[in-house]
C-alpha positions, 0 to 999 in steps of 0.5 A, a space after each residue: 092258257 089254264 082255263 077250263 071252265 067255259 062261262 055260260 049265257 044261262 043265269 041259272 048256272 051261277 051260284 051268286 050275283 052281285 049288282 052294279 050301276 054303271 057310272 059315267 066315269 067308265 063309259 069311253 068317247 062312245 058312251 060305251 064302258 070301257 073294256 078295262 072297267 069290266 075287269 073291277 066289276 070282275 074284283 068286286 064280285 069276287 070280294 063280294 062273294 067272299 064277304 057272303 060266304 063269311 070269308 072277308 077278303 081284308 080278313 084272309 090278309 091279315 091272315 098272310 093269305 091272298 088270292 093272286 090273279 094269274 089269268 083273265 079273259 073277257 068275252 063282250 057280249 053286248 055294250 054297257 052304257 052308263 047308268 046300266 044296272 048290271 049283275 054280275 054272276 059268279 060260279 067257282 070252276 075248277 079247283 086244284 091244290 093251288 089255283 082256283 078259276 071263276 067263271 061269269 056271266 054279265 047281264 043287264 037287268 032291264 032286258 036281261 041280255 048278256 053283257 060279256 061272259 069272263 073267267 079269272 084264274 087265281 093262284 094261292 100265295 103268302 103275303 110275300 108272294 110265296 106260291 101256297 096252298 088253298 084253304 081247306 074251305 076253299 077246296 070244299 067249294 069245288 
């Protein structure tokens, strides 16, 4: 495992959040979401984050450039259950050459309990799938 950046239950400790609503679709037998739907509230943030910070993730592919997922891990805190709205926080960790990780942290808004913590690690490649560099803006957000 590559991670090396622990998420924490503290709002304050991430630069950016984003909202979801949860939708009926994503909640299992239980009325619980399913544990596969946090990992697209996971991507949705990321694309998010990227659009904020005036790098559109459809923008870097075009230019050859994708960001591959090596690594996630989940930790559920707490359920969600439909029509929860959820925010998402993101703070980027650690960054080397080649890979970056991202750290977050799920909460509800109405009572603002922590839902999962989770961390994705990414590596940089070509649009062949090639192993590459990250971009110096990249870097310069560690």
């Amino acid at each position: 495992m590559r991670l090396s950046i622990e998420p924490t239950t503290d709002p304050g400790d991430y630069e950016f959040v984003h909202r979801i609503r949860v939708r009926f679709a994503e909640t299992d037998a239980m009325g619980i979401v399913h544990h596969s739907r946090y990992l697209p509230y996971l991507e949705e943030t990321r694309v998010e984050f990227l659009r904020r910070i005036d790098r559109p993730y459809d923008v870097m592919r075009a230019e050859g450039l994708d960001f591959a997922v090596l690594e996630a891990f989940v930790r559920y805190r707490s359920p969600l259950r439909f029509d929860d709205v959820v925010h998402v926080h993101l703070r980027v960790g650690s960054i080397s050459r080649t890979t970056f990780q991202i750290g977050y942290l799920l909460t509800v808004v109405d009572d603002a309990r922590p839902a999962a913590t989770a961390v994705t690690v990414h590596a940089a490649v070509t649009s062949t799938g090639r192993p590459t560099r990250l971009p110096a803006w990249m870097l310069e957000l560690g």
